[in-house]
C-alpha positions as CSV (number, residue, x, y, z in Angstrom):
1,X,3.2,-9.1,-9.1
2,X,5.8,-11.3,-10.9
3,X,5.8,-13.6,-7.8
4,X,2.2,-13.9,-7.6
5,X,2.2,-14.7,-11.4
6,X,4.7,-17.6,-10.7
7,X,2.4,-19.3,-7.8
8,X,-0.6,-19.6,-10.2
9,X,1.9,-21.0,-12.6
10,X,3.2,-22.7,-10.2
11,X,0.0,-24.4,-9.0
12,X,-1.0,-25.0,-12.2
13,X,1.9,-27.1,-13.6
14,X,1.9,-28.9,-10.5
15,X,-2.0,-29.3,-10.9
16,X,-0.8,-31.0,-14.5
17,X,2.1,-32.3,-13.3
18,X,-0.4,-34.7,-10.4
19,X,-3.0,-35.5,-13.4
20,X,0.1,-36.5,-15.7
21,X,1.1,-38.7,-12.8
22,X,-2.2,-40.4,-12.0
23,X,-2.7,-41.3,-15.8
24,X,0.7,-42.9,-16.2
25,X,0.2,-44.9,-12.8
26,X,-3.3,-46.4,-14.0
27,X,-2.0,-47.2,-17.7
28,X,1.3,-48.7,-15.8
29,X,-0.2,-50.4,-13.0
30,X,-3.1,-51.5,-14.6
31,X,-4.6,-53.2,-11.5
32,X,-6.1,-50.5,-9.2
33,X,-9.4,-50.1,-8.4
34,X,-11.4,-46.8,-8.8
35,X,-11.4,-46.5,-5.5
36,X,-7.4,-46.1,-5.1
37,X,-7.5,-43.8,-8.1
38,X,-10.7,-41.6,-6.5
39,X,-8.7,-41.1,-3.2
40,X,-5.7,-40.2,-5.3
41,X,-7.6,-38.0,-7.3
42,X,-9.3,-36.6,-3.9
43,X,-6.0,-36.0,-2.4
44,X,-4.3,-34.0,-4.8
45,X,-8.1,-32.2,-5.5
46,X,-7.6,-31.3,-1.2
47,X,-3.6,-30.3,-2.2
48,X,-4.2,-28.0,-4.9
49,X,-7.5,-26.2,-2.6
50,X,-5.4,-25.6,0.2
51,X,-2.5,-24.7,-2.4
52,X,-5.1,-21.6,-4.2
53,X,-6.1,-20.7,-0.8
54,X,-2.4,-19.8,0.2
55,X,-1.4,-18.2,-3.2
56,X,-4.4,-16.3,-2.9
57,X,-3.6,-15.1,0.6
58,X,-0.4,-14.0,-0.9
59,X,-1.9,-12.3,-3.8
60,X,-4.0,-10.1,-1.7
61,X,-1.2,-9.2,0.4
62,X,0.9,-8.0,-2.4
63,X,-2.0,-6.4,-3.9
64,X,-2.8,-4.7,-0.4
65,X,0.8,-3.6,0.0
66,X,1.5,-2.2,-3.7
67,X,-2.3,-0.2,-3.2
68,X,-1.0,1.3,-0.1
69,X,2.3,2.1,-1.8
70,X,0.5,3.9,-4.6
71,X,-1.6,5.7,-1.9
72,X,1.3,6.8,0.2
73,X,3.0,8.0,-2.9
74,X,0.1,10.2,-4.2
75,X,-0.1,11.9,-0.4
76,X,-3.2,10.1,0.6
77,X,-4.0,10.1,4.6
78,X,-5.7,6.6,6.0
79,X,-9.0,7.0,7.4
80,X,-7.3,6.7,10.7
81,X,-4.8,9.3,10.1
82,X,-7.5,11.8,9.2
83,X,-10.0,10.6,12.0
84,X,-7.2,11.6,14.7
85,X,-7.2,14.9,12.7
86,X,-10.5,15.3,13.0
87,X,-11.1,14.6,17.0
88,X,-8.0,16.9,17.4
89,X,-9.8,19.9,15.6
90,X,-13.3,19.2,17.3
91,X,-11.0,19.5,20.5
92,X,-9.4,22.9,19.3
93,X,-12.9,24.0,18.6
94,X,-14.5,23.2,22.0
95,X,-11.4,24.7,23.4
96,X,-12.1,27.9,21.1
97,X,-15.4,28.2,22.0
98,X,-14.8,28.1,25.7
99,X,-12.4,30.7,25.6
100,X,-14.8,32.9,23.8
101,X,-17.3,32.6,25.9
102,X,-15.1,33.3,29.1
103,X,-14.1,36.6,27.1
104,X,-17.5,37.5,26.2
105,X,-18.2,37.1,29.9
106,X,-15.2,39.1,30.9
107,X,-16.4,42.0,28.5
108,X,-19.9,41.9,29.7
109,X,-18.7,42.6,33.2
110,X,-16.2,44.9,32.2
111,X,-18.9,46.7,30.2
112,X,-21.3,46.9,33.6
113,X,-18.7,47.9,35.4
114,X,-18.1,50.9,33.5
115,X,-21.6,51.8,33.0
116,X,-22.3,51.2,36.7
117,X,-19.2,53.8,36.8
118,X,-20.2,57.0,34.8
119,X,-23.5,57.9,36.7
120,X,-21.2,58.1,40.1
121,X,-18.6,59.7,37.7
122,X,-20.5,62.2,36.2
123,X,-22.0,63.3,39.9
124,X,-18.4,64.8,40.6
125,X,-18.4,66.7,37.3
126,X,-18.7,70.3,37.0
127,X,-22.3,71.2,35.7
128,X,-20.4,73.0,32.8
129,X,-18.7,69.5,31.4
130,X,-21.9,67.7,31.6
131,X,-23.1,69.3,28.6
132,X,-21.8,68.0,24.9
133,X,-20.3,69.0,22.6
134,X,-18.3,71.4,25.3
135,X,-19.0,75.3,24.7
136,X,-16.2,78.0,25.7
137,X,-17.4,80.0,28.1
């Protein structure tokens, strides 16, 4: 932040620095014309735009990198951090679901199987076993 406070100061005693110059040239010189003066003036106008576009550029990158300092500090994630965490979950969950359904399948038939199994089971029984709860005899 301290460098980004010495390029507005910077510009700016440059900025007073030119105007400074330009006055002591006219009083001195005396003889040029307004138009010498106005392309002077448009010059260093064109200078110090170009100049507050740059130190701005740098501001925001300072400011951008302190902010994501400050983030990374307080345990933030960036949005594409947590949207890589989010398509890796969604994957885990199809993934879940898939292998649910392949056991729900594999219980269904193992279910069947076992019913279609005790009619044919219980034909082999004794008649005496058929009948619950079991009675001594």
């Amino acid at each position: 932040m301290q460098l980004a406070t010495g390029l507005i100061e910077s510009t700016s005693e440059r900025a007073k620095e030119s105007a400074s110059a330009l006055i002591n040239q006219g009083v001195e010189a005396g003889s040029k014309g307004p138009e010498v003066v106005s392309a002077q003036v448009q010059e260093i106008a064109d200078d110090l735009i170009e100049q507050g576009r740059t130190n701005r550029e740098l501001m925001v990158g300072l400011i951008r990198t302190e902010v994501e300092r400050a983030v990374g500090r307080m345990g933030f994630v960036r949005e594409e951090e947590l949207a890589a965490v989010r398509h890796h979950v969604e994957r885990l969950e199809r993934e879940l679901n898939q292998r649910g359904d392949q056991a729900s399948a594999a219980a269904n038939l193992a279910v069947s199987t076992a019913a279609a199994a005790v009619p044919a089971a219980t034909r082999k029984l004794p008649a005496r076993l058929l009948h619950w709860p079991l009675t001594p005899q």
